[in-house]
ZAMARGU-4260 file (C-alpha; in steps of 0.2 Angstrom, whole numbers, plus 5000, padded with zeros to 4 digits):
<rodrens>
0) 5550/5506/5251 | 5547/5487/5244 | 5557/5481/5228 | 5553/5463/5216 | 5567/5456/5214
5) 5566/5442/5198 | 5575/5428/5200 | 5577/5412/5188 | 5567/5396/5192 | 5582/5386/5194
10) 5589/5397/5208 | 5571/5399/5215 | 5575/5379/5217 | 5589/5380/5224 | 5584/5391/5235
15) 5569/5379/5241 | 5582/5365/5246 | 5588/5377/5258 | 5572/5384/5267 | 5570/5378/5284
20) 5551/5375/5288 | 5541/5390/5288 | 5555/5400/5282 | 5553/5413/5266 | 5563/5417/5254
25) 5566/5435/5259 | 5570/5429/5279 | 5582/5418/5270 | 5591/5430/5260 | 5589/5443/5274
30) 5602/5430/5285 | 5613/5427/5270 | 5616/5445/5270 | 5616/5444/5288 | 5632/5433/5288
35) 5641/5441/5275 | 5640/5458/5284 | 5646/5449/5299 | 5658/5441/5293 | 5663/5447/5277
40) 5662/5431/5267 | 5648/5417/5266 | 5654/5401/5276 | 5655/5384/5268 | 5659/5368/5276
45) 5674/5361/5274 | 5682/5376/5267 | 5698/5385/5274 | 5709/5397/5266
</rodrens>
């Protein structure tokens, strides 16, 4: 089953700065959501708890 999902044209921009080349926005979130299943929280450099 295929869903739209509408999202804001400021985090569509954000969004694109992110993208590697040739890379969509549904591969992208796909290995967001990847990570956090992984690991249970999204990593961000510099950041320790």
């Amino acid at each position: 089953m295929t869903y739209t999902l509408e999202i804001s044209d400021d985090l569509k921009e954000r969004l694109d700065g992110h993208l590697e080349e040739d890379e969509s926005h549904e591969e992208f979130i796909a290995e967001l959501l990847s990570m956090y299943e992984t690991e249970g929280t999204f990593l961000q450099e510099g950041y320790s708890e």
